[in-house]
LOTOR-319447 format. One record per residue (C-alpha): residue in one letter; z, y, x; residue number from 0. Coordinates in nm, 2 decimals. Example, Ala and Ser with C-alpha at 12.3 -4.5 7.8 and 13.67 -1.06 7.14 Angstrom:
timar, Z, Y, X, drengu
a, 0.78, -0.45, 1.23, 0
s, 0.71, -0.11, 1.37, 1
This chain:
timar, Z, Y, X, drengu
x, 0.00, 0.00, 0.00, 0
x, 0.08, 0.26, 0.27, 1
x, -0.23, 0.17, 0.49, 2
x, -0.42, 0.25, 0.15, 3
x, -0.28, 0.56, 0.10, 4
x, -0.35, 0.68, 0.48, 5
x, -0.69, 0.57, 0.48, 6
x, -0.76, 0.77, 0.18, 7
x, -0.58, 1.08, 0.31, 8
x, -0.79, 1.03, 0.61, 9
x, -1.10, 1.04, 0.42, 10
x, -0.99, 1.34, 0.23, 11
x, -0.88, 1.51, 0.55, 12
x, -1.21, 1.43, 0.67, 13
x, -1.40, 1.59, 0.44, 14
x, -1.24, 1.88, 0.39, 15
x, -1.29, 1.92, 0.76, 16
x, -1.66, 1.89, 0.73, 17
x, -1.67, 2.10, 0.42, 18
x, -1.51, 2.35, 0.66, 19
x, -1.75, 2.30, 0.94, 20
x, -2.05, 2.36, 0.73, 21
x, -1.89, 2.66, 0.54, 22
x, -1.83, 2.84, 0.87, 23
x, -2.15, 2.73, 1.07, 24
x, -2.34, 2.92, 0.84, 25
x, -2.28, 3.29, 1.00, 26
x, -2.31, 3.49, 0.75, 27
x, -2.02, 3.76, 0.59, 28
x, -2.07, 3.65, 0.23, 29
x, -1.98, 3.34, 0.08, 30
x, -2.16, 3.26, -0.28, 31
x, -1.92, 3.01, -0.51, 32
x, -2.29, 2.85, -0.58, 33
x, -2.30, 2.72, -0.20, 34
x, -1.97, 2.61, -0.20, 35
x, -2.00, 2.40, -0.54, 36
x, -2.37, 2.23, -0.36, 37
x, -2.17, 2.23, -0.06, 38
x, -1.88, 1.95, -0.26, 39
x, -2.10, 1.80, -0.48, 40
x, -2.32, 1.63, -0.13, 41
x, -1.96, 1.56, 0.04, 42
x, -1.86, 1.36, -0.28, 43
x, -2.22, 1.20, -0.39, 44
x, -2.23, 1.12, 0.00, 45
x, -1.84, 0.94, 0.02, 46
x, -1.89, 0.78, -0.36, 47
x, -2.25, 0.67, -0.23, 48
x, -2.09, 0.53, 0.08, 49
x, -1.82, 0.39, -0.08, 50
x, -1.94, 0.22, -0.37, 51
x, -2.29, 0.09, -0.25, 52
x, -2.27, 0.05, 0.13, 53
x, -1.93, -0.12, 0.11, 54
x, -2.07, -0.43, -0.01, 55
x, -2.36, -0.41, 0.20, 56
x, -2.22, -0.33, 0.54, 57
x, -1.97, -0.56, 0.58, 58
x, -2.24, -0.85, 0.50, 59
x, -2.49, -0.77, 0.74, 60
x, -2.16, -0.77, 1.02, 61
x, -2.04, -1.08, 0.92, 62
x, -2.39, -1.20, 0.94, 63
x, -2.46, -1.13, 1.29, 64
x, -2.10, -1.18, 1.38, 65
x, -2.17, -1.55, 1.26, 66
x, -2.42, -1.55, 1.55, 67
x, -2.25, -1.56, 1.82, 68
x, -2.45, -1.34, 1.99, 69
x, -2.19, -1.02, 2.11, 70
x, -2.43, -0.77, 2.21, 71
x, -2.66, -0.79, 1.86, 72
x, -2.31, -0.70, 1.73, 73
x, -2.26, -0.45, 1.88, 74
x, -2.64, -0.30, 1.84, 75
x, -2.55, -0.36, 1.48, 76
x, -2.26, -0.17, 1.46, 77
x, -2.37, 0.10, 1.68, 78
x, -2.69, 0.13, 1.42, 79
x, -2.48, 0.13, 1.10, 80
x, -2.25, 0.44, 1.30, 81
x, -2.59, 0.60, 1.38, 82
x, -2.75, 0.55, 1.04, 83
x, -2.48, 0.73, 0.87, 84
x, -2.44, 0.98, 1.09, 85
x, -2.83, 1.06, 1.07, 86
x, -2.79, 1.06, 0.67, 87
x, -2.46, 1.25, 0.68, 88
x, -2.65, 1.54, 0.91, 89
x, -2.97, 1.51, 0.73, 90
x, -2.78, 1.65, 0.40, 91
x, -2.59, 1.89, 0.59, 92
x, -2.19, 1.73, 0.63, 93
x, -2.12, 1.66, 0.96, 94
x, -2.22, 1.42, 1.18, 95
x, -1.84, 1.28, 1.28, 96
x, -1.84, 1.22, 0.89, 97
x, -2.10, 0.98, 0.91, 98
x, -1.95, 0.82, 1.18, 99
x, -1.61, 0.84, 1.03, 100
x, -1.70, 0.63, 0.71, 101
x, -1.90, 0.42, 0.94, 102
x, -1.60, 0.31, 1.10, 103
x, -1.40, 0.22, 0.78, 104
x, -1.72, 0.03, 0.64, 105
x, -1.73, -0.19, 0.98, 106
């Protein structure tokens, strides 16, 4: 029950962090309420998306090379799951240690 509980902080933590991060990396004076509602609604579609569709099939495709035997495909297929989701995570504009972040609770 308590590891639950961190891991979700963590993941809240986290992306409040990144919400901050892209917020303040845009340079401008003004902040528009419009940009900050876009700005949650791809953080959330992004962890529920993460969550709910790549939790069942991450975890397959590691056991499934896992069952292998063969360390370093592991390890390329862990390094390209953390990569992946870093790519999509940057590509709709959270950051990249987000990506990597959820990566690392998937694996």
């Amino acid at each position: 029950m308590i590891l639950g509980v961190t891991v979700i902080e963590d993941v809240i933590i986290i992306s409040m962090l990144a919400k901050l991060q892209s917020i303040t990396s845009t340079g401008r004076n003004q902040l528009w309420i419009s940009e900050v509602v876009i700005s949650i609604l791809s953080e959330l579609a992004f962890v529920v998306g993460i969550l709910c569709i790549d939790s069942r099939i991450i975890p397959r495709i590691v056991n499934y090379k896992g069952s292998t035997d063969l360390s370093d495909l592991l390890i390329v297929a862990i390094l390209g799951v953390t990569f992946g989701l870093s790519f999509v995570a940057s590509e709709i504009g959270i950051s990249v240690a987000t990506g990597a972040f959820f990566a690392s609770i998937l694996i």
